[in-house]
PDB file of N, CA, C and O in Angstrom:
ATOM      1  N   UNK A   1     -49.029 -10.045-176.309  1.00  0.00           N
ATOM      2  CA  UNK A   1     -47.834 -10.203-175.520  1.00  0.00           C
ATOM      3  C   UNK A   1     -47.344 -11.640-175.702  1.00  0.00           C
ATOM      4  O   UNK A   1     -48.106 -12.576-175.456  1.00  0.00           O
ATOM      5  N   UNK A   2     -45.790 -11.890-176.230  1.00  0.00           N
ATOM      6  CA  UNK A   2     -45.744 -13.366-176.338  1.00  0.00           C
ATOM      7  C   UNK A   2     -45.381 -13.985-174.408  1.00  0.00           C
ATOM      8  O   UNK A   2     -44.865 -13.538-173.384  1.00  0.00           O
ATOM      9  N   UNK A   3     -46.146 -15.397-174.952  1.00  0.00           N
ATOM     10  CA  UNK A   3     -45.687 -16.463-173.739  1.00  0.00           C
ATOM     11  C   UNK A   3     -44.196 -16.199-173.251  1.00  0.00           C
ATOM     12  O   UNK A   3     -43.293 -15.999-174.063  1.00  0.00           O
ATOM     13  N   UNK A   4     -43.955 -16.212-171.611  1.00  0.00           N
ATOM     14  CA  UNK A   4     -42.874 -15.980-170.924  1.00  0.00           C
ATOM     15  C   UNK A   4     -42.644 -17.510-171.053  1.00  0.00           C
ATOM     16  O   UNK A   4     -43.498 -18.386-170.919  1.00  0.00           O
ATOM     17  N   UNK A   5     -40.885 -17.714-171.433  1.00  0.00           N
ATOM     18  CA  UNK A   5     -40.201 -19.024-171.510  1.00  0.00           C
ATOM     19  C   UNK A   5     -39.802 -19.076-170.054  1.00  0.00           C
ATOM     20  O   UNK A   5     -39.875 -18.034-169.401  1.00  0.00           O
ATOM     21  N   UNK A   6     -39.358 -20.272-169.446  1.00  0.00           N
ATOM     22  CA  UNK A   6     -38.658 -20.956-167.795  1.00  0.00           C
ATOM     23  C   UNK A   6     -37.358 -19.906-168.115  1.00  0.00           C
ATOM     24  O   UNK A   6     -37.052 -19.240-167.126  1.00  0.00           O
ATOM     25  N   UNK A   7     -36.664 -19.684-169.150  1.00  0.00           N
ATOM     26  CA  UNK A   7     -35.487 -18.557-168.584  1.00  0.00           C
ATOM     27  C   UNK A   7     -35.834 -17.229-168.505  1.00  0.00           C
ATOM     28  O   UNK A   7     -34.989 -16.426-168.109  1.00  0.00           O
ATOM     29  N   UNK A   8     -37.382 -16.716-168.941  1.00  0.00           N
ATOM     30  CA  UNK A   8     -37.741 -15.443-168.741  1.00  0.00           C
ATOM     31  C   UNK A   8     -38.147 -15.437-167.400  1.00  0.00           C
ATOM     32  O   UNK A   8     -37.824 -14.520-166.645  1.00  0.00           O
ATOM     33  N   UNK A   9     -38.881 -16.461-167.018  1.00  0.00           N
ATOM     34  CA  UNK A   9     -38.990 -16.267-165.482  1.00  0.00           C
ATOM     35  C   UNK A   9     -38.526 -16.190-164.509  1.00  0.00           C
ATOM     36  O   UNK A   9     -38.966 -15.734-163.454  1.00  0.00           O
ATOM     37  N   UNK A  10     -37.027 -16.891-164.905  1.00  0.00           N
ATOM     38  CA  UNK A  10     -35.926 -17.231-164.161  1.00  0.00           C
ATOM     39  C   UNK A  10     -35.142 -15.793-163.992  1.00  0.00           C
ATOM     40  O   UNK A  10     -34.657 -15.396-162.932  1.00  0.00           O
ATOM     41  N   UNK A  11     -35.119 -15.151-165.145  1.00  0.00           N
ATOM     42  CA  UNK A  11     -34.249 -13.771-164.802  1.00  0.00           C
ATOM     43  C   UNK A  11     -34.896 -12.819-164.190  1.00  0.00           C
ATOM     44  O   UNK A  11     -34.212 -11.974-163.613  1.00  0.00           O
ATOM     45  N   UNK A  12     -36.557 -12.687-164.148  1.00  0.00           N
ATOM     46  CA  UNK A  12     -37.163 -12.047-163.535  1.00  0.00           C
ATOM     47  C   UNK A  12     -37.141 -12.272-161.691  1.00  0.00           C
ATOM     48  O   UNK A  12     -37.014 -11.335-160.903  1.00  0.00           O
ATOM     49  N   UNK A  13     -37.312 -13.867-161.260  1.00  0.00           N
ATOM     50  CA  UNK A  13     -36.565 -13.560-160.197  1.00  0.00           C
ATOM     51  C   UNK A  13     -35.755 -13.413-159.746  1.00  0.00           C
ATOM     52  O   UNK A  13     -35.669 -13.173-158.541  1.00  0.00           O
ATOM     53  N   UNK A  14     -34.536 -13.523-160.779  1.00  0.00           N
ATOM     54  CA  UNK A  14     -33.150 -13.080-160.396  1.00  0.00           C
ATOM     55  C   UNK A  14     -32.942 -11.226-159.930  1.00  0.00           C
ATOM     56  O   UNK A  14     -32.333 -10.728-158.983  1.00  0.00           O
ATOM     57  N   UNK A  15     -33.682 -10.619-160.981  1.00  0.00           N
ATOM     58  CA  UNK A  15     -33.771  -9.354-160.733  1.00  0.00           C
ATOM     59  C   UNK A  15     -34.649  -8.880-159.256  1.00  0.00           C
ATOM     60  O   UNK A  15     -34.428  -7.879-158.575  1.00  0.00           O
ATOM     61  N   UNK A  16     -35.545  -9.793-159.057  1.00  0.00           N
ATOM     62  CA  UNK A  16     -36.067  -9.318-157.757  1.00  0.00           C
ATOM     63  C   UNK A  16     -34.966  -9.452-156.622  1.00  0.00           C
ATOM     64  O   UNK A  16     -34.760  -8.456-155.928  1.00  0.00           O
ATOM     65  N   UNK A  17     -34.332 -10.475-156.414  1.00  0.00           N
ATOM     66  CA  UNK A  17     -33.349 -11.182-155.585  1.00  0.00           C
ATOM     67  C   UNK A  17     -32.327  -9.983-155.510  1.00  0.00           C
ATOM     68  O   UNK A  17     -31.900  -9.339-154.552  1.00  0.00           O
ATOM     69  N   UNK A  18     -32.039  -9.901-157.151  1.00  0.00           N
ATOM     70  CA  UNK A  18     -30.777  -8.265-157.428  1.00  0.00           C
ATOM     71  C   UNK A  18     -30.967  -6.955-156.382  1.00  0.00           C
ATOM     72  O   UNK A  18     -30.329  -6.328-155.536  1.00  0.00           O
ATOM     73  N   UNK A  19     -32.283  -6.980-157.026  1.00  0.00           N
ATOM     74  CA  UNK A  19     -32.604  -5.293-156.707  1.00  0.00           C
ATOM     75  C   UNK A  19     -33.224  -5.419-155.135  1.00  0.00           C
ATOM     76  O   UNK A  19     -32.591  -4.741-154.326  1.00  0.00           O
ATOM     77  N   UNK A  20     -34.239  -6.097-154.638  1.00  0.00           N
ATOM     78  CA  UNK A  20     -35.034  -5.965-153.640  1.00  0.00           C
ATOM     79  C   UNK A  20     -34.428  -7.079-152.789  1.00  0.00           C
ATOM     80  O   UNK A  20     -34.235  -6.461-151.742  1.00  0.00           O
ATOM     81  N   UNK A  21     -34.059  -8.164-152.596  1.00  0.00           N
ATOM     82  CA  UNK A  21     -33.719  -8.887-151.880  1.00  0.00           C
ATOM     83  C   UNK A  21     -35.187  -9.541-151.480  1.00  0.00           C
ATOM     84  O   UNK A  21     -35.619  -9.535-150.327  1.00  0.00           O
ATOM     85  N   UNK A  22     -35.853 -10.079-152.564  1.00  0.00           N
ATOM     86  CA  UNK A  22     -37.032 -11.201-152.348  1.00  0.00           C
ATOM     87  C   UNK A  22     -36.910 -12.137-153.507  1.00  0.00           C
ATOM     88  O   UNK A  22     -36.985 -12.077-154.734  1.00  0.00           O
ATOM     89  N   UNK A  23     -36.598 -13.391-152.203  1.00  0.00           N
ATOM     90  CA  UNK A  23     -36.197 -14.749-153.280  1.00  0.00           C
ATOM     91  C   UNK A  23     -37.256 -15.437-153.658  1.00  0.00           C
ATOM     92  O   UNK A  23     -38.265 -15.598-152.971  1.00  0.00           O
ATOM     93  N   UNK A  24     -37.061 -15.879-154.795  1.00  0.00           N
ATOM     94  CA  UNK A  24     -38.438 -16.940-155.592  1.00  0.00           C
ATOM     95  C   UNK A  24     -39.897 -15.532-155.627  1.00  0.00           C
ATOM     96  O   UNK A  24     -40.984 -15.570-155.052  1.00  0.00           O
ATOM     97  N   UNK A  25     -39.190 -14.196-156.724  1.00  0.00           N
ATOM     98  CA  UNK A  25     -40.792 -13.562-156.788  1.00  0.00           C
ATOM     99  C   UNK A  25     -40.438 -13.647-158.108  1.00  0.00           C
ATOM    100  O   UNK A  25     -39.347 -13.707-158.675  1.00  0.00           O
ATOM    101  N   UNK A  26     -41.578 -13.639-158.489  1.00  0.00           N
ATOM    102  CA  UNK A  26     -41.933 -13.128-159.615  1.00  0.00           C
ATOM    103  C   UNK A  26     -42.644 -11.899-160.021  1.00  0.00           C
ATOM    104  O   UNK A  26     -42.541 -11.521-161.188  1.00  0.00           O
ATOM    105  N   UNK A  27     -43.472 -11.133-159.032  1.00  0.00           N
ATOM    106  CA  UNK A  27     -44.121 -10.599-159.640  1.00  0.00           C
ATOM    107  C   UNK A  27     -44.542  -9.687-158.095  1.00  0.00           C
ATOM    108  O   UNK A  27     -43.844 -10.055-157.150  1.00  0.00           O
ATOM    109  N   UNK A  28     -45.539  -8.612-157.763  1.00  0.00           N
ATOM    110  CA  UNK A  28     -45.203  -7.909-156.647  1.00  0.00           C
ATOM    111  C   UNK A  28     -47.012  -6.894-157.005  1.00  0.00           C
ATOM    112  O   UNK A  28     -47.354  -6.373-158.066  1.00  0.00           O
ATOM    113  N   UNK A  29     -47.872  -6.952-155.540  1.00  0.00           N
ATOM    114  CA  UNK A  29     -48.835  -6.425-156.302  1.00  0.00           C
ATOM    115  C   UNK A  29     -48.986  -5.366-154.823  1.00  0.00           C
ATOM    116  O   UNK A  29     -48.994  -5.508-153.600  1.00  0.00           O
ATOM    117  N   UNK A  30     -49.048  -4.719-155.415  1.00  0.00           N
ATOM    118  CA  UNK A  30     -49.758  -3.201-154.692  1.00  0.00           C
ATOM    119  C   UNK A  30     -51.271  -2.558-155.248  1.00  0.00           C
ATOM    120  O   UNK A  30     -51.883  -2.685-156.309  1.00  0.00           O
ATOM    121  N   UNK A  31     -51.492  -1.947-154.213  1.00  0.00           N
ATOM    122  CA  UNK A  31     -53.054  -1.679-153.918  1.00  0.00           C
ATOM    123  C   UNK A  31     -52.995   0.122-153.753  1.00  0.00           C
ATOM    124  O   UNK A  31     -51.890   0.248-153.226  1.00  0.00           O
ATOM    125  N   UNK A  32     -53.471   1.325-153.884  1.00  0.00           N
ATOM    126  CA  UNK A  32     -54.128   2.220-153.258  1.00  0.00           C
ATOM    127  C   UNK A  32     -55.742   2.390-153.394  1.00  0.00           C
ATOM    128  O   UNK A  32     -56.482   1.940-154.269  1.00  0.00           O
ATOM    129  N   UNK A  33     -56.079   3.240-152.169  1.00  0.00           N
ATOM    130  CA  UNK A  33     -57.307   3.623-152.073  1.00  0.00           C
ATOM    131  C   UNK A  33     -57.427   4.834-152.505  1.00  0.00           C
ATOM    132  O   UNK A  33     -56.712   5.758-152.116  1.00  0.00           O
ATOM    133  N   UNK A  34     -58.466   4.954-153.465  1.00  0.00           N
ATOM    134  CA  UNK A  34     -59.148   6.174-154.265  1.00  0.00           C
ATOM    135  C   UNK A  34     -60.048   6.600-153.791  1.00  0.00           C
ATOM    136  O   UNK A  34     -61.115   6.083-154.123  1.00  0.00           O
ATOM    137  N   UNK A  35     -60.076   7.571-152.937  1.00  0.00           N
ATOM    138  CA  UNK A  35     -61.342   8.464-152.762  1.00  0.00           C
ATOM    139  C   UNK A  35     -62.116   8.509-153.590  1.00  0.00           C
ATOM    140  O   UNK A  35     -61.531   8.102-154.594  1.00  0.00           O
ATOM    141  N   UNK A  36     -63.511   8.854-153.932  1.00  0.00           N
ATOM    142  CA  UNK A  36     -64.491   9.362-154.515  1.00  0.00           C
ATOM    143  C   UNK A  36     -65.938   9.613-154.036  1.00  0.00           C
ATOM    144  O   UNK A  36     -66.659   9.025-153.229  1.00  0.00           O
ATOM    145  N   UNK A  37     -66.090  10.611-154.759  1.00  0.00           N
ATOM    146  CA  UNK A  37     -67.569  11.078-154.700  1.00  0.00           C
ATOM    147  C   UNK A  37     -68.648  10.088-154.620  1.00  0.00           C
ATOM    148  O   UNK A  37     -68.713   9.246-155.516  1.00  0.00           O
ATOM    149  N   UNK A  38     -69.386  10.077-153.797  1.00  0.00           N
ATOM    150  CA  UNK A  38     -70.418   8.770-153.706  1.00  0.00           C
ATOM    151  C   UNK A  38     -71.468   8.947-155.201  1.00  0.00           C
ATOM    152  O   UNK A  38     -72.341   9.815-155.222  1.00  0.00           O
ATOM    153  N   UNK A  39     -71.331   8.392-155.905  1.00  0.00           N
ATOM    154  CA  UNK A  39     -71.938   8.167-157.280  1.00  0.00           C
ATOM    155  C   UNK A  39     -73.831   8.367-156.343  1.00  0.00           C
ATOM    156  O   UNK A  39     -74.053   8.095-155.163  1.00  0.00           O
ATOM    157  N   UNK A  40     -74.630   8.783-157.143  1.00  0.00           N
ATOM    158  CA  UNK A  40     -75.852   8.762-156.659  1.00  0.00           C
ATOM    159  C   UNK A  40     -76.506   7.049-156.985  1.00  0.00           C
ATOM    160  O   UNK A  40     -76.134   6.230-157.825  1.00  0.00           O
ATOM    161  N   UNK A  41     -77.274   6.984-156.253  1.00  0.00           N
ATOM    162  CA  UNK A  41     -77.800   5.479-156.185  1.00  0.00           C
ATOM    163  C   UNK A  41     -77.375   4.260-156.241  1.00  0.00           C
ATOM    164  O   UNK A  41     -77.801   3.231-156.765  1.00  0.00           O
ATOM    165  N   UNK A  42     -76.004   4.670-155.304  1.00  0.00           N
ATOM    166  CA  UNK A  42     -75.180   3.470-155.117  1.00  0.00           C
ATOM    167  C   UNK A  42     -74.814   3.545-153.709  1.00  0.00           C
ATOM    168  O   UNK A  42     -73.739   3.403-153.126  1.00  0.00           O
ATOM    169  N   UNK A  43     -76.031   3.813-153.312  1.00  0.00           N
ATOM    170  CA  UNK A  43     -75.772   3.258-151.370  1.00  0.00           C
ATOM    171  C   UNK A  43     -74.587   3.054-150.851  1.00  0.00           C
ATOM    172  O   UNK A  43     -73.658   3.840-150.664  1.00  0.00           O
ATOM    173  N   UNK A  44     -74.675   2.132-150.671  1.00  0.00           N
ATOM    174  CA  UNK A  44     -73.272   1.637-149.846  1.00  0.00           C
ATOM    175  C   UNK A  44     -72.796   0.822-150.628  1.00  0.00           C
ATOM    176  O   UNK A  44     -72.718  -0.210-149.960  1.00  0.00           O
ATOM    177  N   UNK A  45     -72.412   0.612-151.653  1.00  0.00           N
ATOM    178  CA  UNK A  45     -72.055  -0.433-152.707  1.00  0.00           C
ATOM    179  C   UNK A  45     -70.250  -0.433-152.477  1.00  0.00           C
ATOM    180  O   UNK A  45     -69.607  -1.471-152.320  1.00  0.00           O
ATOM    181  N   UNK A  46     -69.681   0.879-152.498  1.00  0.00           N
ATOM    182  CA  UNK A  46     -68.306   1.685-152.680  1.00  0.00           C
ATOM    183  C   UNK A  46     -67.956   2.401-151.369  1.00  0.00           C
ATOM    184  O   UNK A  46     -66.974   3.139-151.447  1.00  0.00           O
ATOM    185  N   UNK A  47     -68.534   2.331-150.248  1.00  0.00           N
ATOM    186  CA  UNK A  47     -68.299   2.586-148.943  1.00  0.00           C
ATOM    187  C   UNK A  47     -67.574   1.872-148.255  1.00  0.00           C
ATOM    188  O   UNK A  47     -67.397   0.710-148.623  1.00  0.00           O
ATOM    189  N   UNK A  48     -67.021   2.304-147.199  1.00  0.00           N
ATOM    190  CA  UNK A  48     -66.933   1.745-146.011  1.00  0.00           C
ATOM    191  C   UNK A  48     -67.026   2.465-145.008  1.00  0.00           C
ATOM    192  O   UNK A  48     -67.464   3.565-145.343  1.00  0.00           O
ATOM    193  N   UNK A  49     -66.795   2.383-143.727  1.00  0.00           N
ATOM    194  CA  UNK A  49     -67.183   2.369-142.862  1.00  0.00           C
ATOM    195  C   UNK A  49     -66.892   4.048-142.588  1.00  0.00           C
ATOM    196  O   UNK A  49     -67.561   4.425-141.626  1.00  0.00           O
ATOM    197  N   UNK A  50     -66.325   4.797-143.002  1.00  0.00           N
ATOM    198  CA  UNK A  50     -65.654   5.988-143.411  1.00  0.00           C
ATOM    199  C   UNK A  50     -65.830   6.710-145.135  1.00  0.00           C
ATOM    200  O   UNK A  50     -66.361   7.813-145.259  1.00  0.00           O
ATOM    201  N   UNK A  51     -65.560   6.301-145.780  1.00  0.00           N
ATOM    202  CA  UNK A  51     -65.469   6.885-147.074  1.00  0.00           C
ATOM    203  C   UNK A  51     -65.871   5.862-148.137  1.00  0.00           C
ATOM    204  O   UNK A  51     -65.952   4.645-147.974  1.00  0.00           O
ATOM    205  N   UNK A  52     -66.193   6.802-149.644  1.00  0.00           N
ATOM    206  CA  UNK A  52     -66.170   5.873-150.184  1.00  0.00           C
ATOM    207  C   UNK A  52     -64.932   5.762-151.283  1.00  0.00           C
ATOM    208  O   UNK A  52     -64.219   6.733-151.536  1.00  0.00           O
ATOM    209  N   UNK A  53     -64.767   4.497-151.889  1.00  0.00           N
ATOM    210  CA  UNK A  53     -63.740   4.802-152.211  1.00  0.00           C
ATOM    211  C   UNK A  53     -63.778   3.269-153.375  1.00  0.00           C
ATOM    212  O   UNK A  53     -64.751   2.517-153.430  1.00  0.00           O
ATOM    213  N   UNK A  54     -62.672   3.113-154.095  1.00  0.00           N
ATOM    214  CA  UNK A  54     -62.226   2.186-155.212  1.00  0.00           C
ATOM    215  C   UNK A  54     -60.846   2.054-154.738  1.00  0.00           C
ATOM    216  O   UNK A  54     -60.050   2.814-154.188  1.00  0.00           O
ATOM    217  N   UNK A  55     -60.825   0.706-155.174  1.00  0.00           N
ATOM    218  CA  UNK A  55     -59.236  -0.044-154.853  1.00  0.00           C
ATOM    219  C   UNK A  55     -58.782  -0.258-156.320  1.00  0.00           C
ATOM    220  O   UNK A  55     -59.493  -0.759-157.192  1.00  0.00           O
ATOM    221  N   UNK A  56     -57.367   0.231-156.506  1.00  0.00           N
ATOM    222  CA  UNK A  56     -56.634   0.628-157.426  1.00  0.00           C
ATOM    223  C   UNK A  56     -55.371  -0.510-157.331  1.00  0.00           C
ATOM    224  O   UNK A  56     -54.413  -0.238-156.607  1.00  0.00           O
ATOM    225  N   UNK A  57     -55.399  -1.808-158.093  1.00  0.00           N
ATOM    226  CA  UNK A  57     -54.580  -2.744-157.675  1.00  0.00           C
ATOM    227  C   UNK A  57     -53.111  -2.703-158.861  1.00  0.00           C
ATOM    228  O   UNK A  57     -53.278  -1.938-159.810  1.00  0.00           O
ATOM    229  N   UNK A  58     -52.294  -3.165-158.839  1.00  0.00           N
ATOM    230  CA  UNK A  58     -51.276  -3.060-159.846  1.00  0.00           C
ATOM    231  C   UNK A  58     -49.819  -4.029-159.988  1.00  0.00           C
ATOM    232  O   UNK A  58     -48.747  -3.566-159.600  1.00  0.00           O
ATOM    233  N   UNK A  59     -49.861  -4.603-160.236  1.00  0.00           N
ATOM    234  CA  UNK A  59     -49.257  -5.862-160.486  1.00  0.00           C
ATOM    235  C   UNK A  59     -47.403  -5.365-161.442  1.00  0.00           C
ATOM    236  O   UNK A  59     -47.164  -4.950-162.576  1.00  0.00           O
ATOM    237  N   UNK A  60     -46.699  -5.626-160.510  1.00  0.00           N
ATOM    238  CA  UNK A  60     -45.575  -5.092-160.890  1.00  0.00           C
ATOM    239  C   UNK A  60     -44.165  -6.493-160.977  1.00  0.00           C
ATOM    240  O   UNK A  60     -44.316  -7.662-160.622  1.00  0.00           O
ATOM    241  N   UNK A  61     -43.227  -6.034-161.401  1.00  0.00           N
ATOM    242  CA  UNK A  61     -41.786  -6.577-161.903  1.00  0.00           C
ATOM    243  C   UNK A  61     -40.969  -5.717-160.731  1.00  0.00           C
ATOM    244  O   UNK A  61     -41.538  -5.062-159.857  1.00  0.00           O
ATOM    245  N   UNK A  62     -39.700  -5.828-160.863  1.00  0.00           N
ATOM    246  CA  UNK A  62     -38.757  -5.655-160.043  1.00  0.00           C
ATOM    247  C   UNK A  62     -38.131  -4.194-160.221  1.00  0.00           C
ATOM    248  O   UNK A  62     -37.728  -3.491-159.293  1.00  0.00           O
ATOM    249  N   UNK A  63     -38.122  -3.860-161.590  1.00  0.00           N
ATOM    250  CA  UNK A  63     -37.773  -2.516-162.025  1.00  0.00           C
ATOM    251  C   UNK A  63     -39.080  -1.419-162.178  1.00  0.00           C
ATOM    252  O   UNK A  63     -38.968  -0.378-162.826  1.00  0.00           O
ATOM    253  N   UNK A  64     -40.436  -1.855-161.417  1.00  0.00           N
ATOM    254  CA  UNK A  64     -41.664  -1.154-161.989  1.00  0.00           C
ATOM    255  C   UNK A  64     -42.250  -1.340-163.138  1.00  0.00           C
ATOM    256  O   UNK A  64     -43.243  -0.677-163.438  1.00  0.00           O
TER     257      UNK A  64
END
């Protein structure tokens, strides 16, 4: 992936500002929780207090 130049970054928060109305972003990160099957011999490693589960993180732009 080439290096982002100061005007690539610059239009990227312009587009956030455009579309979403959040000034000075660059960049936007969301999370879901994944259920799963408790893997055998992994205790509580992937638990909580309820289920177990994996966090699914994802790092986004203004258009997705």
């Amino acid at each position: 992936m080439p290096e982002k130049t100061n005007d690539d970054w610059v239009n990227i928060a312009n587009d956030f500002y455009r579309k979403k109305q959040f000034a000075n972003c660059v960049g936007a990160v969301d999370r879901k929780h994944v259920r799963i099957k408790m893997p055998t011999g992994s205790e509580s490693l992937l638990c909580n207090y309820k289920y177990c589960l994996v966090l699914l993180l994802a790092l986004v732009v203004a258009d997705y």
